[in-house]
N, C-alpha and C positions, 0 to 999 in steps of 0.2 A: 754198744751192746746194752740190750736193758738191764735192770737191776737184777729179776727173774730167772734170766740168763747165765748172770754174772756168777749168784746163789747157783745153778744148776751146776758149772763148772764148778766153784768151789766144794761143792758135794761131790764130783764125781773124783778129783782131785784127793778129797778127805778118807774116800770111802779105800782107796786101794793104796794110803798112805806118801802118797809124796806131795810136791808144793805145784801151784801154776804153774812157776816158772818152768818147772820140768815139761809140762805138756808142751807139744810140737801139733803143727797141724792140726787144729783146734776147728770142728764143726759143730755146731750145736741149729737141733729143727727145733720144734715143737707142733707138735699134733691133739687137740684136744686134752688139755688137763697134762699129758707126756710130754717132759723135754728129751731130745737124744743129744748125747754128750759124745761125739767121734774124736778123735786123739790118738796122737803115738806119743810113747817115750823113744828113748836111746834102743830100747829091746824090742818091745812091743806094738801091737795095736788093741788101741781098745773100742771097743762099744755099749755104751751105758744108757740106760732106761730110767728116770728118775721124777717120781712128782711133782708136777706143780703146786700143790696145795703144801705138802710137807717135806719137800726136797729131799726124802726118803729115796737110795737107789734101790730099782725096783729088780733090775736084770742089767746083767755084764756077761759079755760078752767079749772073749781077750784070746790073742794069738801070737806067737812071734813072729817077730817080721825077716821075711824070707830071708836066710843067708846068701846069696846072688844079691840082695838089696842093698846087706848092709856092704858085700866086697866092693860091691859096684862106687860106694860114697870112699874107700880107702884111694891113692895114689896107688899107679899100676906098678911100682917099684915095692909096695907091700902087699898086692895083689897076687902077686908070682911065691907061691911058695913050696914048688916042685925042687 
């Protein structure tokens, strides 16, 4: 990953306060002067907009991630809670 890159996660990372390591599923484009920073946490997903020139985030975009998502990742013996 370039350096440009690297800076772009570490902004997007800073901006809504936790570390890399926390990020999951890590995409990042870049289109003209704009990096896009894609990521989940444990909860969330996110979508971030961020400068190239000043690694300024420009726009976020963030959702939780579907409950069906996260049952689906538990054992079906903590699945069942009828």
């Amino acid at each position: 990953m370039s350096e440009k890159r690297k800076m772009a996660v570490c902004a997007a990372a800073r901006e809504i306060g936790i570390s890399e390591g926390d990020m999951l599923n890590v995409y990042v484009t870049y289109q003209t002067g704009l990096y896009e920073v894609t990521f989940t946490t444990e909860w969330m997903t996110y979508d971030m907009f961020i400068d190239e020139n000043t690694m300024e985030v420009l726009g976020i975009d963030y959702r939780p991630i579907p409950i069906n998502s996260l049952l689906a990742q538990l054992p079906e013996a903590v699945q069942d809670v009828s």
